[in-house]
BAPALO-441529 format. One line per 5 residues: their letters; for each residue x, y, z of N, C-alpha, C. Coordinates in steps of 0.2 Angstrom, whole numbers, padded with zeros to 4 digits. Example, Ala and Ser with C-alpha at 12.3 -4.5 7.8 and 13.67 -1.06 7.14 Angstrom:
// residues 2
as> 0066:-0028:0039:0062:-0022:0039:0066:-0016:0039 | 0064:-0011:0035:0068:-0005:0036:0064:0000:0039
This chain:
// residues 304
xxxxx> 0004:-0006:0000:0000:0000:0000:0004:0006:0000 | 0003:0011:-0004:0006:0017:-0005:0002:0025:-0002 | 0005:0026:0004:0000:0032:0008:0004:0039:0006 | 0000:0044:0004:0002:0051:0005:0000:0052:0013 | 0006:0055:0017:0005:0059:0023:0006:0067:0020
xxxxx> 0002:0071:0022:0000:0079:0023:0002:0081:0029 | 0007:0088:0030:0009:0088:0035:0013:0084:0039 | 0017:0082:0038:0022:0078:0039:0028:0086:0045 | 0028:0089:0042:0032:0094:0048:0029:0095:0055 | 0023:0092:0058:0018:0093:0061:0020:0089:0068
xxxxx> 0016:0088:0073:0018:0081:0078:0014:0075:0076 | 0006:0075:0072:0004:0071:0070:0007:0068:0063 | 0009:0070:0061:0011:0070:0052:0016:0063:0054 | 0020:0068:0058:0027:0064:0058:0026:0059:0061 | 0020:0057:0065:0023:0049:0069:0017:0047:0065
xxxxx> 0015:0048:0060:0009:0045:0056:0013:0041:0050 | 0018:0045:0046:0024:0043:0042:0029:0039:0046 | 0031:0040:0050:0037:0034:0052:0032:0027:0056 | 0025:0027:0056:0022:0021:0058:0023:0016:0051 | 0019:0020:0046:0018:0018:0040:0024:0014:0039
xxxxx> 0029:0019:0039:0037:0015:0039:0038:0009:0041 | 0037:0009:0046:0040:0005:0051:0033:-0002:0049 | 0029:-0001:0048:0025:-0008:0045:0026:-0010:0035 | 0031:-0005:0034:0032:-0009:0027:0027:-0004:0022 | 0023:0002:0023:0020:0003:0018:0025:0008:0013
xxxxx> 0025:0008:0008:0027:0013:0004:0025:0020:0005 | 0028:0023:0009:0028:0030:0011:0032:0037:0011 | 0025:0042:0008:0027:0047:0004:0024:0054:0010 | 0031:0058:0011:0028:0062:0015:0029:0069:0015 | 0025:0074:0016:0024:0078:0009:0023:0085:0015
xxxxx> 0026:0089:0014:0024:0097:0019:0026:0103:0012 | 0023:0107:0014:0024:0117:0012:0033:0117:0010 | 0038:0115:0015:0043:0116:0010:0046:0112:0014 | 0055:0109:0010:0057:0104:0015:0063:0106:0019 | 0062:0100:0027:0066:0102:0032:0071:0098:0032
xxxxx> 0078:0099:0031:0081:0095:0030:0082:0090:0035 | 0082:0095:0043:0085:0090:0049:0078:0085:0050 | 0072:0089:0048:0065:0083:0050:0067:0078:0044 | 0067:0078:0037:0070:0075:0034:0076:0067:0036 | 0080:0069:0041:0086:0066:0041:0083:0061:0048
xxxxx> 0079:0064:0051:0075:0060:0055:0070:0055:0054 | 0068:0055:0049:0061:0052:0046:0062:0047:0044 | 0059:0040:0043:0060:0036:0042:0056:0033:0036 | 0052:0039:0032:0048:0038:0028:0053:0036:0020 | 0050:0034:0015:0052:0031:0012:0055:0036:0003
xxxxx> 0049:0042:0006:0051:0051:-0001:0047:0055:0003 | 0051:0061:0001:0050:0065:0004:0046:0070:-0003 | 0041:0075:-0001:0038:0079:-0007:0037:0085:-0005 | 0040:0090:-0008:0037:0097:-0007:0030:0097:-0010 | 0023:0100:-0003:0019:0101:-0008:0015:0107:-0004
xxxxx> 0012:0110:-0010:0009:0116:-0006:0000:0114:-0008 | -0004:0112:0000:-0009:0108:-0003:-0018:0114:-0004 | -0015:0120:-0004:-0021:0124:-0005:-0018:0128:-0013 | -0013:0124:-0015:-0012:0123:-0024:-0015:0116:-0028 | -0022:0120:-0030:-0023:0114:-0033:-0020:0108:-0041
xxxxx> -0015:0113:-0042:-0013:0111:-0050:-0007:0106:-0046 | -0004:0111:-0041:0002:0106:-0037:-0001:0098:-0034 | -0008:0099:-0031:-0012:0095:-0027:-0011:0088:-0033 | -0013:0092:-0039:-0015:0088:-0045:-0011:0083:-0047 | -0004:0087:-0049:0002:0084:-0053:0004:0077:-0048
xxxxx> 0007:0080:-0042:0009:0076:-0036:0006:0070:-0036 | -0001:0069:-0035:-0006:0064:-0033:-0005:0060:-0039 | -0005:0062:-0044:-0005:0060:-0050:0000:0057:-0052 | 0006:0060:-0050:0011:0056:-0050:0014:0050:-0046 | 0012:0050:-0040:0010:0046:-0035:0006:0041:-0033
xxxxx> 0001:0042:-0035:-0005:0038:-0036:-0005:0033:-0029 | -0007:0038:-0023:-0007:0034:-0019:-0014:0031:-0019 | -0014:0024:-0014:-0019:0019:-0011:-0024:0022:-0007 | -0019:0028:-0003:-0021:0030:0005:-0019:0038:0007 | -0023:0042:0006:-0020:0049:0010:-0022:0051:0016
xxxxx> -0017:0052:0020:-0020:0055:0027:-0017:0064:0029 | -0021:0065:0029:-0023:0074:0030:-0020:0075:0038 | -0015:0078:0035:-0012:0080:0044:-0010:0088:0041 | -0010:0088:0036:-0010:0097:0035:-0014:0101:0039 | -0014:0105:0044:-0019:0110:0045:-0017:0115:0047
xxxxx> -0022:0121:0048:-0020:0128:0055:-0021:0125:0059 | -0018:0126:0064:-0019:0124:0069:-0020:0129:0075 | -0016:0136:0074:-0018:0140:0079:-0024:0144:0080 | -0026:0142:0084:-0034:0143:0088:-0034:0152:0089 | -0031:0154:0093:-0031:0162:0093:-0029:0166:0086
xxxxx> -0024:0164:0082:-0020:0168:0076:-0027:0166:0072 | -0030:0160:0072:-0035:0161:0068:-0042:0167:0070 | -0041:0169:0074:-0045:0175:0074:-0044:0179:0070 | -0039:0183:0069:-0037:0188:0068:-0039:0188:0060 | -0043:0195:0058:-0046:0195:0053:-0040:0194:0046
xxxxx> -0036:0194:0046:-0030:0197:0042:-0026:0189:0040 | -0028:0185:0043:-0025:0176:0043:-0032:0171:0042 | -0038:0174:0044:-0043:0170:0042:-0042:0166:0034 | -0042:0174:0027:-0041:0170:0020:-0036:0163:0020 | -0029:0164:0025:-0027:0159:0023:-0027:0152:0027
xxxxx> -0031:0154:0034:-0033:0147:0039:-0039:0144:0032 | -0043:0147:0030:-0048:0144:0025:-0044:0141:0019 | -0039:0143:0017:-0035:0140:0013:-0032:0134:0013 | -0031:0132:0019:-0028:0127:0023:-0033:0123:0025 | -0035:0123:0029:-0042:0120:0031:-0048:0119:0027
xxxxx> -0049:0122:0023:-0055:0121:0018:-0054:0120:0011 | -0053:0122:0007:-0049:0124:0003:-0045:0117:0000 | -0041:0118:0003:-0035:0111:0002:-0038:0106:0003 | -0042:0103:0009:-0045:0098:0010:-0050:0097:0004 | -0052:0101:0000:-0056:0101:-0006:-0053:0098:-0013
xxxxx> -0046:0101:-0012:-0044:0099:-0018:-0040:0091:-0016 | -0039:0088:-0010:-0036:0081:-0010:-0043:0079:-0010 | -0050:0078:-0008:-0052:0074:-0007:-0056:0074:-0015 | -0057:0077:-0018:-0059:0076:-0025:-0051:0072:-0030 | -0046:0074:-0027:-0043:0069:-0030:-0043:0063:-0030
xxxxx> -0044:0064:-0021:-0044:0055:-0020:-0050:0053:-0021 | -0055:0056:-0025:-0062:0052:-0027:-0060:0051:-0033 | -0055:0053:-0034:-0053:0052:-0044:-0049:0045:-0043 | -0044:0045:-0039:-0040:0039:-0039:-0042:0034:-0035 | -0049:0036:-0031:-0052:0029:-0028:-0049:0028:-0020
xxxxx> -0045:0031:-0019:-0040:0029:-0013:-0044:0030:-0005 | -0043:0026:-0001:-0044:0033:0007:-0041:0035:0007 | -0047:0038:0014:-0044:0047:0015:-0047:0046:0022 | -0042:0050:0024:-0040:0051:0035:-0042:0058:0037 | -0046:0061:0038:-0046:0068:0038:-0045:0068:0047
xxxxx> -0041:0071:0049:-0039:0075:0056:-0043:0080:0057 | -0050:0079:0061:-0052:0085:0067:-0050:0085:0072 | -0056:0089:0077:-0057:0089:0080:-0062:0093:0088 | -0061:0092:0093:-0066:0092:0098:-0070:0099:0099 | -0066:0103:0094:-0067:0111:0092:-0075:0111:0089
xxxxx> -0077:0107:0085:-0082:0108:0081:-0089:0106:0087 | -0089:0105:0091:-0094:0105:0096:-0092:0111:0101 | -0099:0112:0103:-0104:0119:0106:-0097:0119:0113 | -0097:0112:0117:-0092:0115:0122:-0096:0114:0129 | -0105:0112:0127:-0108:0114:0132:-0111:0108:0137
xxxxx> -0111:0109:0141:-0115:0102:0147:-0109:0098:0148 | -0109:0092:0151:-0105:0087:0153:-0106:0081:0150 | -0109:0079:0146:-0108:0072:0140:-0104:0072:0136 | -0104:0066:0137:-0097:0067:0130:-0100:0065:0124 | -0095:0069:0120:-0100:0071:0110:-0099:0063:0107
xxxxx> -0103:0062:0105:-0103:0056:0101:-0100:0057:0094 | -0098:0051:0090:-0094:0053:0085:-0100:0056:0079 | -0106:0052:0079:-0109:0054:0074:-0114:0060:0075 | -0114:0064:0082:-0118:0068:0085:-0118:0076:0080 | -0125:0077:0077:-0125:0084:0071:-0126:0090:0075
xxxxx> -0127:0091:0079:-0126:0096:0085:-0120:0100:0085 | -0117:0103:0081:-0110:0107:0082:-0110:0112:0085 | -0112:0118:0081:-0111:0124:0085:-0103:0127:0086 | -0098:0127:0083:-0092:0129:0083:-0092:0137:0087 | -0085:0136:0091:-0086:0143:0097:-0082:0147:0093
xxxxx> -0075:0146:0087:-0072:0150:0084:-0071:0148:0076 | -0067:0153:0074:-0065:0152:0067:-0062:0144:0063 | -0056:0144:0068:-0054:0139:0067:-0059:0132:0065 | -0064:0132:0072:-0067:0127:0074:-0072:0127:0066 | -0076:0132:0065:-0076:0133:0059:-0075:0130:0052
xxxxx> -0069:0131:0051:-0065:0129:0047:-0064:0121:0045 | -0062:0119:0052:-0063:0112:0051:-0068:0108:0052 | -0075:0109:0053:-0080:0107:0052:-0081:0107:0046 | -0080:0112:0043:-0081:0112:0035:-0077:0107:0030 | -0070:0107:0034:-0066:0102:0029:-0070:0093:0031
xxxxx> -0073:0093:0038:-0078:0087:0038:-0083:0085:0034 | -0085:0090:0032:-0092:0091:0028:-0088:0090:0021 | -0083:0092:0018:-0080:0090:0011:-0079:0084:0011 | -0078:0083:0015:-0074:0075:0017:-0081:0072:0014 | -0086:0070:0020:-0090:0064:0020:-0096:0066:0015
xxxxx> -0095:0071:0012:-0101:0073:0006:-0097:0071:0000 | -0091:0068:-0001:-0086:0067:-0008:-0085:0061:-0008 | -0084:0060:-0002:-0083:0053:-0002:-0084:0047:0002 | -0082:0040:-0001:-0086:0035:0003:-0082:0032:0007 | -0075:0031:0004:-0071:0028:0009:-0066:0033:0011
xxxxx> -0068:0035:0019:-0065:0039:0024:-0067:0038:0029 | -0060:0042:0035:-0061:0040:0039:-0062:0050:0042 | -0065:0051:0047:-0065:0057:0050:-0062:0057:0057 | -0057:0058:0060:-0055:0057:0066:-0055:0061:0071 | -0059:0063:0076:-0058:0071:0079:-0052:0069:0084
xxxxx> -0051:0073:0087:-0045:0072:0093:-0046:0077:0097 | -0041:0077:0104:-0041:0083:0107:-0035:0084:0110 | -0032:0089:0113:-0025:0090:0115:-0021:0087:0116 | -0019:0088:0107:-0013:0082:0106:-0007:0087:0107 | -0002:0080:0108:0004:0081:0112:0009:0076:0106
xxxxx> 0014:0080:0106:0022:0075:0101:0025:0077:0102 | 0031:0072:0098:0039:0072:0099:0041:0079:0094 | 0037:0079:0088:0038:0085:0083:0035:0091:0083 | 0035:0095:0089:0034:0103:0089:0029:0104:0093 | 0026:0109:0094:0024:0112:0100:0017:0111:0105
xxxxx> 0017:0110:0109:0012:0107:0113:0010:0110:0122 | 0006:0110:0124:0004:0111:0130:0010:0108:0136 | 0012:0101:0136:0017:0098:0140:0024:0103:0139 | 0026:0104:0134:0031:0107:0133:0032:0113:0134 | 0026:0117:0133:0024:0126:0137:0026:0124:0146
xxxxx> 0023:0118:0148:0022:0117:0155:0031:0118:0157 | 0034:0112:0155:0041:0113:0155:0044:0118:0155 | 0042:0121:0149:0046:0128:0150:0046:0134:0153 | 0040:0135:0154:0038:0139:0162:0043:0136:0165 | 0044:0130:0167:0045:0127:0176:0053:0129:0175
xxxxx> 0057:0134:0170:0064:0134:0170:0065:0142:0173 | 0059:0148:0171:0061:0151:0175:0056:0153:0180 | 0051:0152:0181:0046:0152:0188:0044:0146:0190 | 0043:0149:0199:0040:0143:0204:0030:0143:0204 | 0028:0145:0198:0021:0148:0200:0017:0148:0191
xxxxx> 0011:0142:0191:0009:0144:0184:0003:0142:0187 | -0001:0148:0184:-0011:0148:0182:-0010:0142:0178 | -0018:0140:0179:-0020:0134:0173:-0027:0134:0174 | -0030:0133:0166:-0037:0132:0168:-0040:0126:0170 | -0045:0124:0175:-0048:0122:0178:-0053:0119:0177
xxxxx> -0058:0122:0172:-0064:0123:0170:-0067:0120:0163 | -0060:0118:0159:-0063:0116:0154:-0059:0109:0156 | -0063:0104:0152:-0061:0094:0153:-0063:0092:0148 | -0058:0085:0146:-0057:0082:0141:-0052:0078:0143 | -0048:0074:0136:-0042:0069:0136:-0036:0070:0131
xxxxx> -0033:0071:0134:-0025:0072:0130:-0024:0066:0125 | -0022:0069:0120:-0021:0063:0115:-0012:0063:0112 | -0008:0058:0115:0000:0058:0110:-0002:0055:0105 | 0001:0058:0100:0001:0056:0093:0006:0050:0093 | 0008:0047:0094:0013:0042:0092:0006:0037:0095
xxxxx> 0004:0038:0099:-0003:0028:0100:-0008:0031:0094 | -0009:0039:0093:-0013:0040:0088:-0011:0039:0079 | -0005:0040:0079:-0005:0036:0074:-0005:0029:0073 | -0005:0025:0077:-0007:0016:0077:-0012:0016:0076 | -0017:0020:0079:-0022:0018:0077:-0024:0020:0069
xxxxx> -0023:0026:0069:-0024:0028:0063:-0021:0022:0056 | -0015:0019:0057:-0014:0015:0053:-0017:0009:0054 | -0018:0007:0059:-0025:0002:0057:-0029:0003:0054 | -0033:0010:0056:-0041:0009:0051:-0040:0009:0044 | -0031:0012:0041:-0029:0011:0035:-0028:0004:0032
xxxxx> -0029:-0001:0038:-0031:-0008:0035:-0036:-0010:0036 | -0041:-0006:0037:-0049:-0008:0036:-0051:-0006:0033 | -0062:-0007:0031:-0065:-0004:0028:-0071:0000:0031 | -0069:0001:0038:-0072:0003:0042:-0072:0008:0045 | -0078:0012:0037:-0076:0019:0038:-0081:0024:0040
xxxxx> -0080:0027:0043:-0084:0034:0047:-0080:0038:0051 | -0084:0039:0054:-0082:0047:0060:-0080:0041:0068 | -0074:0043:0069:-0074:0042:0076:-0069:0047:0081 | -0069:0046:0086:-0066:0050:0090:-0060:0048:0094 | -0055:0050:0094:-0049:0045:0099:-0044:0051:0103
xxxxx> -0045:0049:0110:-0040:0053:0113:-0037:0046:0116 | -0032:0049:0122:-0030:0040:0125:-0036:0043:0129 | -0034:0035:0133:-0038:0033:0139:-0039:0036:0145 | -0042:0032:0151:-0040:0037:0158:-0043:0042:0161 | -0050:0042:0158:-0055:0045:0161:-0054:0055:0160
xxxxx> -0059:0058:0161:-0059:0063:0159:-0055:0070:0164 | -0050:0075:0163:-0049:0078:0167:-0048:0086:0165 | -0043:0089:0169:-0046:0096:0165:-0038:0097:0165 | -0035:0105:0160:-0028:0105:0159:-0026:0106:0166 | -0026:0107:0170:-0025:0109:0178:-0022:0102:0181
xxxxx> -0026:0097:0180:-0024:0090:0181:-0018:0087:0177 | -0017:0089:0171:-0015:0086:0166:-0007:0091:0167 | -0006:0096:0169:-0001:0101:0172:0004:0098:0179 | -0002:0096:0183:0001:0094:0190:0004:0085:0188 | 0002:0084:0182:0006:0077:0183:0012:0077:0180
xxxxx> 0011:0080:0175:0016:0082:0170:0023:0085:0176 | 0022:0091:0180:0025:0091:0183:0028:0085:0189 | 0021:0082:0191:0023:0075:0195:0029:0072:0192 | 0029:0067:0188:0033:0064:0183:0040:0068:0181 | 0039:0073:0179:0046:0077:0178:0049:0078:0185
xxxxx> 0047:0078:0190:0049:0080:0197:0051:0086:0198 | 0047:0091:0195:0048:0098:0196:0044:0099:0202 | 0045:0102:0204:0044:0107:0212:0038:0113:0210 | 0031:0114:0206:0029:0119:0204:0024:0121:0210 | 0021:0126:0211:0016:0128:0214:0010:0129:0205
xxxxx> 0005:0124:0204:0001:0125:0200:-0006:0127:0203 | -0008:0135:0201:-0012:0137:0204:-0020:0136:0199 | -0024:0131:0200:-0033:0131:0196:-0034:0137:0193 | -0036:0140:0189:-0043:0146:0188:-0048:0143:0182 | -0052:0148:0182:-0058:0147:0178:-0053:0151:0170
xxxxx> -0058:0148:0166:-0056:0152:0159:-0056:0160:0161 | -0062:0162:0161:-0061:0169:0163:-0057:0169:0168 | -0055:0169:0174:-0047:0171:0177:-0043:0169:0173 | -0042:0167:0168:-0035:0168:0166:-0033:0172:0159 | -0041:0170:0157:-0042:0177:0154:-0037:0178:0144
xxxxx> -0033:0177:0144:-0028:0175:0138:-0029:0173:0134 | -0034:0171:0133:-0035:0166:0124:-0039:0172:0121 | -0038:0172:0113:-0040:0177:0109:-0047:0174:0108 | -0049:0169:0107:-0053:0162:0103:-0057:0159:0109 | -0063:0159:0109:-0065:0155:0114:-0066:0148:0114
xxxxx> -0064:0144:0118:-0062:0137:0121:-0070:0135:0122 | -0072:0127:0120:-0076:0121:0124:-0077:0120:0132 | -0077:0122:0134:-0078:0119:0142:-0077:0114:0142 | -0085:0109:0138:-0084:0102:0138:-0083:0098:0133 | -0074:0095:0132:-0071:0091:0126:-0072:0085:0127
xxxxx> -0076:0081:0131:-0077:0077:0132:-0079:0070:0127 | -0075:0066:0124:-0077:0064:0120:-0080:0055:0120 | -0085:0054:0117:-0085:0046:0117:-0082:0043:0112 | -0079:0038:0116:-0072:0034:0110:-0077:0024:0109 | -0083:0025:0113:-0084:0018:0112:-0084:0013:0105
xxxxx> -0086:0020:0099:-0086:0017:0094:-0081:0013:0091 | -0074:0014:0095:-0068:0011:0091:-0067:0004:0094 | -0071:0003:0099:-0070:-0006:0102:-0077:-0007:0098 | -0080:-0006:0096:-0087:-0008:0093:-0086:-0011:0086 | -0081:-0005:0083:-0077:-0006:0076:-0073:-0011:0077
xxxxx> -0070:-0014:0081:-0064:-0017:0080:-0058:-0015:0080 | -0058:-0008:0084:-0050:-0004:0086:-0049:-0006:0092 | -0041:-0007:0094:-0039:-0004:0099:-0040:0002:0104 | -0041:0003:0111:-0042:0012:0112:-0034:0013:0113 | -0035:0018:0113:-0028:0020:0114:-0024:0021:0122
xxxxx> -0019:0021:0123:-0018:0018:0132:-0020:0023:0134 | -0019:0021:0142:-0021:0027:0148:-0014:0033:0145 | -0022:0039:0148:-0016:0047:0146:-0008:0047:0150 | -0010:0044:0157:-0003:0042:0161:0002:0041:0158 | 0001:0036:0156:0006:0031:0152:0009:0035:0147
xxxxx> 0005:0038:0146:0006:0043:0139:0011:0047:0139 | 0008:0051:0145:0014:0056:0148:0019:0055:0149 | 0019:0049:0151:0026:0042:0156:0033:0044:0149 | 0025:0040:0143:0032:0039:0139:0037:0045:0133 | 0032:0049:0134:0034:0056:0130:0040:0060:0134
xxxxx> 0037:0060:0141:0042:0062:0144:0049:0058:0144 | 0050:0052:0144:0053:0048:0144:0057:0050:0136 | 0055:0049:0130:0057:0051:0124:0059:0059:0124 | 0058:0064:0126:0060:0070:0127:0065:0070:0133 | 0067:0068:0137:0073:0067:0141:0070:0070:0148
xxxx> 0063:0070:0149:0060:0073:0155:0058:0070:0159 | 0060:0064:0161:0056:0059:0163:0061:0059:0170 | 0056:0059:0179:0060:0060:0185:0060:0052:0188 | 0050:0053:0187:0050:0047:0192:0050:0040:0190
């Protein structure tokens, strides 16, 4: 099997391309421009410049490649920059846009398609966890917005797809919540955290296994996957991080309004149900501990 990865400079890209490696698929991994040191670390099998809200480039590439499999890890990702009225054209670009012009390809060439959401495109509201097939959205920002819409391209275009939402993903390649946390703790004894809003951390390296399995099934729809370990809020997910690293922090709770700093308004409740991936025949992905155990561990953070 021959996979296009999108996004491949990202954290989900990249442990999405070195799984497929590392099982023998024929793997092609493709960003905006190329990095030589992410390059020299990847285990993927070619590398492609592609810029994917170019649909002539979309075209040629595809075409020349003729992947079995493409998995969408291209996206904006930044939640507040996407506010800003002056970056919206090109968040829509990215998010909307591009996702248009790969899934019409891959309705030409037959192949699947892995489209990356997320927990963003729900209202945020009550304590239920969102079901994968639940039509109740309500998006709180632009962003969330956007990729709603590349959802809707996705399952309107095509038949074999997979829609994945996630939530506060965490990797070995670039930047994340654990990582801000550590770097606070280098020069202050004291970090605010919000309290108020809950959900489940997702590491992309268990999230890409899964992802590579559903690329060996036909069992295709919308699901949900964070790891395991029951629901908690970023305030929890702070104090363990420091737990495990054996940093000394004083981690003080607030509400979102006390802390006041996000441009973009936030979900309160990310809470997501994952039942359907044991129903389908997926593995869940491990407890979020573990997760953090091993990430830390792979970054050199790891105390206890």
């Amino acid at each position: 099997m021959t996979v296009l990865v999108t996004g491949v400079g990202g954290q989900l890209g990249f442990d999405v391309v070195n799984e497929l490696a590392r099982r023998g698929c024929e793997t092609v991994g493709s960003d905006v421009r190329r990095e030589d040191e992410l390059v020299r670390r990847a285990a993927w099998d070619r590398y492609v410049e592609l810029d994917v809200t170019d649909p002539g480039a979309v075209d040629r590439t595809l075409s020349a490649i003729r992947p079995d499999a493409i998995v969408h890890c291209a996206a904006w990702t930044d939640v507040d920059r996407a506010e800003d009225e002056s970056n919206r054209e090109q968040v829509r670009k990215i998010n909307v846009d591009a996702t248009g012009f790969l899934t019409d390809k891959a309705k030409n060439l037959g192949c699947k398609f892995v489209y990356i959401s997320t927990d963003y495109v729900f209202s945020g509201e009550g304590t239920t966890p969102w079901k994968p097939d639940e039509t109740d959205f309500r998006p709180l920002n632009y962003y969330a917005e956007t990729k709603l819409e590349g959802e809707r391209i996705v399952s309107s275009r095509l038949e074999k797809f997979f829609v994945v939402r996630i939530a506060w993903a965490f990797g070995l390649n670039g930047k994340n919540f654990i990582r801000t946390m550590l770097n606070l703790a280098k020069t202050r004894d004291t970090v605010r955290v919000v309290a108020d809003q809950v959900g489940t951390p997702t590491y992309t390296a268990d999230l890409s296994v899964l992802l590579c399995d559903m690329l060996e099934t036909d069992r295709y729809g919308f699901y949900h996957a964070t790891n395991e370990g029951g629901f908690i809020s970023w305030y929890d997910l702070a104090c363990e991080v420091f737990r495990q690293a054996g940093i000394d922090m004083n981690v003080i709770p607030v509400t979102t309004a006390e802390y006041g700093m996000n441009v973009a308004r936030r979900p309160f409740n990310s809470r997501l149900d994952k039942s359907k991936l044991k129903e389908k025949g997926f593995a869940p992905l491990p407890d979020w501990k573990n997760a953090v155990t091993r990430y830390l561990k792979e970054i050199g953070a790891l105390k206890v």
